[in-house]
C-alpha positions in Angstrom: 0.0 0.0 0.0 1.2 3.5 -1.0 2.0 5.4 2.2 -1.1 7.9 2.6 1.2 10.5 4.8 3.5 10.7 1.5 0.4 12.1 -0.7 0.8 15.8 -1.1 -0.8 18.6 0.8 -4.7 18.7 1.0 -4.3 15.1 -1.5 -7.2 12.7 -0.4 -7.0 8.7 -1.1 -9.5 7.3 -3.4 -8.9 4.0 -2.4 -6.3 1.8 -1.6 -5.8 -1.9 -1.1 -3.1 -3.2 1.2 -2.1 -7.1 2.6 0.1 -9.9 1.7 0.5 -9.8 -2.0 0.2 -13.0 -3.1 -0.7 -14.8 -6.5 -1.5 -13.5 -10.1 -4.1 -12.4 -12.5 -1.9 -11.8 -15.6 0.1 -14.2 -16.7 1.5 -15.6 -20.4 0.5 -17.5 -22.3 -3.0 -16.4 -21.8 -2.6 -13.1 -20.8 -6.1 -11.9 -18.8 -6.8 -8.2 -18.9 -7.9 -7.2 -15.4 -9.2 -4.1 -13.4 -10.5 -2.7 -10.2 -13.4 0.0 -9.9 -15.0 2.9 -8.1 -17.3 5.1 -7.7 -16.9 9.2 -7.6 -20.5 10.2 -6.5 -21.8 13.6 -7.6 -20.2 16.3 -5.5 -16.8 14.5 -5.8 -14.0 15.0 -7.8 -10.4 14.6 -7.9 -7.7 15.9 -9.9 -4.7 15.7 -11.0 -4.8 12.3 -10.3 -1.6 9.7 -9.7 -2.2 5.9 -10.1 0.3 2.7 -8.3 -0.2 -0.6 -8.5 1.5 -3.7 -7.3 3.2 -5.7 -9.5 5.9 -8.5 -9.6 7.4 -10.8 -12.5 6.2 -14.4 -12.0 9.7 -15.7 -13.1 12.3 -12.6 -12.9 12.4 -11.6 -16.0 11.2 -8.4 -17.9 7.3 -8.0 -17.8 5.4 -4.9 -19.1 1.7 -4.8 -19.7 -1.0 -1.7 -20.5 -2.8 0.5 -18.3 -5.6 2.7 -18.9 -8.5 4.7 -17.0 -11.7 4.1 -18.3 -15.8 5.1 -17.4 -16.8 1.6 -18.8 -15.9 -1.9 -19.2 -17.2 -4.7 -21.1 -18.2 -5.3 -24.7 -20.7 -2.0 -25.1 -17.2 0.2 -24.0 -15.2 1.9 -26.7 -12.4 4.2 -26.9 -14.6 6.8 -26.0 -14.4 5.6 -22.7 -11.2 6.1 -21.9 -10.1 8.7 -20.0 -6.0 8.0 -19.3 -3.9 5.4 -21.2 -2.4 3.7 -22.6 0.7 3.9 -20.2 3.1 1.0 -20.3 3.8 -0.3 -17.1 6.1 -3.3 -15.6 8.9 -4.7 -13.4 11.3 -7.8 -13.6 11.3 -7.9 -9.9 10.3 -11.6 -8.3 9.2 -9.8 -4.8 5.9 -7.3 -5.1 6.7 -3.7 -5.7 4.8 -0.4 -6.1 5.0 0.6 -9.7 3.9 4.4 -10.3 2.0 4.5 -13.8 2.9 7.8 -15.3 -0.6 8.8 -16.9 -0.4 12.3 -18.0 -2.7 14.7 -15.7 -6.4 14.0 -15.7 -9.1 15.0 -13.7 -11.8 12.4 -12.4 -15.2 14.2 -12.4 -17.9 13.4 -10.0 -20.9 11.4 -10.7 -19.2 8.5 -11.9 -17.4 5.2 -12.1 -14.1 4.7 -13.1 -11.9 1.5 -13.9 -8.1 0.7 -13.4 -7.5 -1.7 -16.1 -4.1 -3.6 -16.8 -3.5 -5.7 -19.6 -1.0 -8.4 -20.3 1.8 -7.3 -22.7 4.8 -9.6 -22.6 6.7 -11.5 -20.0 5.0 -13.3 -16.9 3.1 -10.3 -15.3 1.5 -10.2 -11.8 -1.6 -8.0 -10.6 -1.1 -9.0 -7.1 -3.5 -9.1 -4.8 -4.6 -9.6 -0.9 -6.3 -12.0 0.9 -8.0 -11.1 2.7 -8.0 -7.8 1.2 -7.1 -4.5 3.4 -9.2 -1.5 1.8 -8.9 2.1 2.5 -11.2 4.8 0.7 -11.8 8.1 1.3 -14.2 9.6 3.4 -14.0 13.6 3.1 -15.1 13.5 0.2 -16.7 10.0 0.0 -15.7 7.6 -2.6 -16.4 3.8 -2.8 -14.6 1.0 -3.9 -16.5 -1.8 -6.6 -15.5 -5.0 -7.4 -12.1 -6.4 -8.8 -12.4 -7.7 -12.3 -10.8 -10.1 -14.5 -11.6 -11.2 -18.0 -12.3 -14.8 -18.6 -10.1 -14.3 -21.9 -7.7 -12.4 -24.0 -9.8 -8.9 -24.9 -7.6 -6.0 -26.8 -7.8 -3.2 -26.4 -8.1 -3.4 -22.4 -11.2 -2.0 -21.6 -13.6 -4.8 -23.1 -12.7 -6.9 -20.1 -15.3 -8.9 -18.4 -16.0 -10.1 -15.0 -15.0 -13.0 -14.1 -15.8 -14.3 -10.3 -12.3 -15.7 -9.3 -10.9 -14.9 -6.4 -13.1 -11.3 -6.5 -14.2 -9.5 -4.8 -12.2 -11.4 -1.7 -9.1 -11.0 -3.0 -8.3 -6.9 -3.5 -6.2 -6.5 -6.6 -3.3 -4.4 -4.7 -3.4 -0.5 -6.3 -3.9 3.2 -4.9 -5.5 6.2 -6.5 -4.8 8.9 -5.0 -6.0 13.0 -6.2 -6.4 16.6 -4.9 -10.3 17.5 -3.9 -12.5 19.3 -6.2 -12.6 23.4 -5.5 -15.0 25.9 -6.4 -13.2 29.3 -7.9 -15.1 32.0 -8.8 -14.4 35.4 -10.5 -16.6 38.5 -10.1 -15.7 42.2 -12.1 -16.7 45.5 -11.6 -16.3 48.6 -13.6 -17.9 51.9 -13.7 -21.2 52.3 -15.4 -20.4 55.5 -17.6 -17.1 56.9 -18.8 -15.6 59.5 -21.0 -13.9 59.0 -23.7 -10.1 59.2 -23.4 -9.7 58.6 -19.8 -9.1 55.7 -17.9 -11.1 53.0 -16.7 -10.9 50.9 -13.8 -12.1 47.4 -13.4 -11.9 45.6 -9.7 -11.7 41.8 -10.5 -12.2 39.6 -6.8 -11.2 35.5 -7.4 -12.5 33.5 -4.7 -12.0 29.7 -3.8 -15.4 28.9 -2.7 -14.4 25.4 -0.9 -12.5 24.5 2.1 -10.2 23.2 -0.5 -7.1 25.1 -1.6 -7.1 25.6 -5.7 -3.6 25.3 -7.1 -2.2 26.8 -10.6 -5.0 29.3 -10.3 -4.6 31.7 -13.6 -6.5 34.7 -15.0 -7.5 35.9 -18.4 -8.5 38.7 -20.0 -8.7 39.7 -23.5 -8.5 43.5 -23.8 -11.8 44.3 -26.3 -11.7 46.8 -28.9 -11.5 50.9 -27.9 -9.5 49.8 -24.8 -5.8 49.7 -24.2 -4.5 48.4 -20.9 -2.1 49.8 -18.8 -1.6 48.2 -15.9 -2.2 45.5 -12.8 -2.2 45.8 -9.3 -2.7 43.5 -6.6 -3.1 39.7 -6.8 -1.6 40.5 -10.3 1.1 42.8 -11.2 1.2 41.7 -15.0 -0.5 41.8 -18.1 -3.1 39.4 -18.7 -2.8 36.0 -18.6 -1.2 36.4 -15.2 -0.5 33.6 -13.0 -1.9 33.6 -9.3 -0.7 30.4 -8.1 -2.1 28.5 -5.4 -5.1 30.0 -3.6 -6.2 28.5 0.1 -9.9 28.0 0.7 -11.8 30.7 1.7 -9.7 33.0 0.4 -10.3 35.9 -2.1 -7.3 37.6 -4.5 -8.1 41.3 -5.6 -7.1 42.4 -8.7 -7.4 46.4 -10.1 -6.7 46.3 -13.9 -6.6 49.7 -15.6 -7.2 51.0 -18.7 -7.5 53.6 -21.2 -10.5 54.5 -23.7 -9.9 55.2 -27.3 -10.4 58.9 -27.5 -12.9 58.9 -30.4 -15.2 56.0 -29.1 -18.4 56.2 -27.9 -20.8 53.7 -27.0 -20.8 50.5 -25.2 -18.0 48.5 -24.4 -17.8 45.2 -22.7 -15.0 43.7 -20.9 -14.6 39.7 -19.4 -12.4 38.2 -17.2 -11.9 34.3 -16.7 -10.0 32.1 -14.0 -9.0 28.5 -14.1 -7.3 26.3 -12.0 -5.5 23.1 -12.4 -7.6 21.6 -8.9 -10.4 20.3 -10.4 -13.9 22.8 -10.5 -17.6 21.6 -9.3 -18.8 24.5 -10.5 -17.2 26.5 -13.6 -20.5 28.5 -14.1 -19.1 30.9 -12.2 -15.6 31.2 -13.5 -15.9 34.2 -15.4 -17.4 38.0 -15.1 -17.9 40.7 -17.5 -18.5 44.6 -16.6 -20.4 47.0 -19.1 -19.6 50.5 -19.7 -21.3 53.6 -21.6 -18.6 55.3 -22.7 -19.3 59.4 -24.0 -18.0 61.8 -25.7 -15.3 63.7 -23.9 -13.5 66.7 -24.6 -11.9 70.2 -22.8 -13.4 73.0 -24.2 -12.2 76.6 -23.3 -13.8 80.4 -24.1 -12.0 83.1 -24.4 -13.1 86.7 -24.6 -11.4 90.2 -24.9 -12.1 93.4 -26.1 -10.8 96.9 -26.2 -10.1 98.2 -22.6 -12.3 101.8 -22.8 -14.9 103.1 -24.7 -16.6 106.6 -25.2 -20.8 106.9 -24.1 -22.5 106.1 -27.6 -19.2 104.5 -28.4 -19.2 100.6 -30.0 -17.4 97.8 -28.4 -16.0 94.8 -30.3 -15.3 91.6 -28.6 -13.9 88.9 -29.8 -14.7 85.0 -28.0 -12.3 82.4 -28.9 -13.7 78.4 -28.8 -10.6 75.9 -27.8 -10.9 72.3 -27.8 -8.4 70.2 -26.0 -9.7 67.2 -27.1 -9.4 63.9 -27.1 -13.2 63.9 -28.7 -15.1 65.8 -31.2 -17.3 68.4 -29.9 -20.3 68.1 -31.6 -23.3 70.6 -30.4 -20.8 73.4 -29.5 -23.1 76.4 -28.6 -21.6 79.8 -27.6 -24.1 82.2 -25.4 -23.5 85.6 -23.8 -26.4 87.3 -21.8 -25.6 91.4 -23.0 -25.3 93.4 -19.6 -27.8 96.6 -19.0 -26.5 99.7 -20.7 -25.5 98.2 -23.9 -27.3 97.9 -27.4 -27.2 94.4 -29.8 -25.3 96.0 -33.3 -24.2 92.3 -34.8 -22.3 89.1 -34.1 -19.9 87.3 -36.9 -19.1 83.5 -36.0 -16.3 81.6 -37.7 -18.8 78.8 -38.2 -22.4 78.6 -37.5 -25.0 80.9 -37.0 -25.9 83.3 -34.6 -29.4 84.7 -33.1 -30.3 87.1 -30.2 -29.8 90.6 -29.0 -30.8 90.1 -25.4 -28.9 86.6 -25.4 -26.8 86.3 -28.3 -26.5 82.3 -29.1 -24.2 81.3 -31.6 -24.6 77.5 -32.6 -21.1 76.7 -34.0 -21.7 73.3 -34.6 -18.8 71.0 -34.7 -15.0 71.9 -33.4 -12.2 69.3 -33.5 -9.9 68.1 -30.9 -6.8 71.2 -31.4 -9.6 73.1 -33.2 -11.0 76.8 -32.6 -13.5 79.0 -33.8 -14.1 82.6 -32.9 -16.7 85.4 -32.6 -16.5 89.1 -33.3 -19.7 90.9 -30.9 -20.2 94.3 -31.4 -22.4 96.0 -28.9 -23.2 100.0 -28.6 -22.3 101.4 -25.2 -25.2 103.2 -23.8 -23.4 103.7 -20.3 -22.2 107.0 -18.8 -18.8 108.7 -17.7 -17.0 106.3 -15.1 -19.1 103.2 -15.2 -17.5 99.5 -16.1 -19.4 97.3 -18.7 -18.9 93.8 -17.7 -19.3 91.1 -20.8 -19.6 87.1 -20.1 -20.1 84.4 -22.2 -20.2 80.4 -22.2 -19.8 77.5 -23.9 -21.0 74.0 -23.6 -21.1 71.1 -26.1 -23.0 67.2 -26.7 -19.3 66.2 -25.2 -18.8 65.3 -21.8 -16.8 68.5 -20.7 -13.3 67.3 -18.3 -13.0 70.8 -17.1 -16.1 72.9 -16.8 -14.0 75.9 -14.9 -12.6 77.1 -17.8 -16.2 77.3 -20.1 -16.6 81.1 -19.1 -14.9 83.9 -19.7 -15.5 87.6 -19.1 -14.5 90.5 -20.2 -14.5 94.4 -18.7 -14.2 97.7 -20.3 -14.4 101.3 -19.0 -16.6 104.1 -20.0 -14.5 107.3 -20.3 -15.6 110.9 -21.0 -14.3 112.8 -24.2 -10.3 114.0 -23.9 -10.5 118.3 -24.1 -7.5 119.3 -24.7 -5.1 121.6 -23.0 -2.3 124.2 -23.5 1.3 123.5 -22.3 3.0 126.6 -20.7 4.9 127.0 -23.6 1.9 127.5 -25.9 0.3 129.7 -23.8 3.2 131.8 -23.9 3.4 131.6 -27.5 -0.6 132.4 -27.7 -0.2 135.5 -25.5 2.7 136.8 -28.2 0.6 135.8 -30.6 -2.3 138.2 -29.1 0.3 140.6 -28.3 1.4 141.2 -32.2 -2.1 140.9 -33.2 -3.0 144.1 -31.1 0.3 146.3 -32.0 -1.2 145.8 -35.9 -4.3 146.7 -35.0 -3.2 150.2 -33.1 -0.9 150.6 -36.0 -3.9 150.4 -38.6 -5.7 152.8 -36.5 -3.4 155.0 -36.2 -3.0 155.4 -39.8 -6.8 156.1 -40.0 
């Protein structure tokens, strides 16, 4: 019997046979295939499963047969049924050994019963067995243990063996399948339900092993979709997808914050997935995957600038000018400038770059569309109705179908000051000039009167 204490961590026995090996089942020259069973109820399953038997050579010399798992037996199987196999297997030793037979990993799944089958190859083989048979199955999870089997004659290939009631069920056919207990890992994602174009997104993906048993080789998928690019992992992965996890103890739950970055000229809906496997064995894959779902909008940075002249005379026009900016990433579709005139100013005319505008209250100016790095202006002329010394404050605004990624820089005002008419004035030098001036003006006049 295979030493139980040897199996790895959080390994559970299927069953195992153990006693004075004695006597044979397979033997030239009619070489009898033969096999043990057992059952894997629903709610158990094992994997990566590792098979020994007991074997010895009758006579000393070489002896190899073939091995194979199977879910059936008897003439009805085929080579659908098996599941493992075929894996050579022998010994030349005389005294019974424990022969490992190397099957490639497999999982066993529940609900089932599964056959050890060995069939004679060449040389004087021995199946031993026990009597009376010592058996040990497991109990957390329960499996039983079936009858042994032999066939009554030579059946190739192994698994259309029959029963045959010598020395079975009495004598245990000596062999030990041991595997790790089913887990139950799950994988849940969560993402934001809007976004804007050209920023980030963040998904928080939790994987959780549901069972008391721990899931080993645990690895996580995901396949970036269309409009997003990924930039980075953090926590129980530190990666790109696939990204390896490792071993994960039962109960426990690995966090995972995966980042990424929207295409700046998508909008719509986008859809992201994640998936987890694990080497352990999974009752329950329904749950090993998660997608989050996005709106994404339109996002871009529009600015509005607006200046004018800084004074003006009463009944005097002033001319602003309003720049549009957009910083991008995304189109600005629906751009719409307003500006609500202040009191003490008259509506003369307003010129867009693009679009139309309407108004002389509120002066609206539908511009349409502007381009990420794009711009269009407006030249407002209004008629200052204001007196001497007053300010005439001016603001306008700008908004757009775009989601806007700074709104504090969407208004803009501008001031200008009323001033009264220059008079002008004479420097001391042209008064002095302007009394000589005077001066001359009177000596030709006394002179002309003199005359008279």
């Amino acid at each position: 019997m295979l030493a139980v204490a040897a199996l790895p961590a959080g390994a559970a026995t299927v069953i195992s046979r153990s006693g004075t090996p004695s006597g044979f089942y397979l033997a030239s020259p009619t070489p009898n295939p033969a096999y043990v069973s057992w059952n894997q109820p629903a709610g158990t399953a094992f994997s990566n499963v590792s098979v020994s038997v007991t074997l010895s050579s009758s006579d000393g010399n070489a002896a190899s047969g073939t091995a194979y798992i199977t879910n059936a037996v008897g003439l009805g199987a085929t080579n659908a049924n098996v599941i493992a196999g075929p894996i050579a297997v022998g010994t030349s030793s005389v005294s019974p050994v424990s022969v490992p037979i190397s099957f490639p990993a497999f999982n066993l799944a529940q609900g089932a019963t599964y056959f050890l089958v060995i069939q004679e190859g060449s040389g004087n083989l021995q199946w031993n067995f026990a009597n009376p048979a010592t058996e040990t199955v497991s109990s957390t999870p329960a499996v039983t243990s079936n009858a042994d089997g032999v066939s009554a004659a030579s059946a190739s290939p192994a698994y259309t063996a029959t029963f045959s009631a010598a020395g079975s069920p009495a004598k245990g056919l000596l062999f030990s399948v041991t595997g790790d207990p089913a887990t139950d890992i799950s994988v849940t994602k969560t993402g934001p339900p809007t976004a804007n174009a050209g920023t980030n997104i963040v998904y928080t993906v939790t994987v959780t092993n549901n069972s008391a048993t721990a899931a080993a080789g645990v690895s996580v998928a995901d396949v970036t979709p269309a409009n997003l690019t990924f930039v980075s992992n953090t926590g129980g992965c530190t990666g790109a997808y696939p990204c390896s996890i490792g071993s994960i103890a039962g109960g426990v739950s690995v966090v995972i914050t995966s980042t990424y970055t929207i295409a700046p000229a998508f909008t719509g809906s986008v859809s992201n997935t994640t998936t987890v496997s694990s080497t352990t064995i999974d009752l329950n894959p329904g749950n090993n995957s998660s997608t989050a779902t996005t709106n994404v909008g339109a996002s871009a940075d529009l600015s509005i600038t607006k200046t004018a002249a800084g004074t003006v005379l009463p009944g005097g026009n002033i001319t602003y000018t309003i720049t549009v900016n957009n910083a991008g990433p995304s189109t600005a579709t629906g751009t719409t400038v307003s500006d609500v005139l202040p009191g003490g100013v008259t509506f003369v005319s307003a010129t867009p770059s693009q679009g139309t505008c309407s108004g002389t209250t509120t002066v609206s100016c539908p511009l349409g569309t502007v381009n990420p790095a794009g711009s269009a202006t407006i030249t407002l002329v209004v008629r200052n109705n204001a007196s001497t010394g007053t300010s005439v404050s001016n603001t306008a605004s700008v908004t757009s179908a775009a989601g806007d990624t700074a709104a504090s820089n969407n208004t803009s005002t501008a001031s200008v000051t009323v001033s009264a008419p220059t008079v002008p004035t004479l420097s001391t030098v042209g008064m002095g000039l302007l009394l000589l001036l005077l001066t001359g003006l009177g000596v030709v006049l006394q002179r002309r009167g003199s005359t008279v």
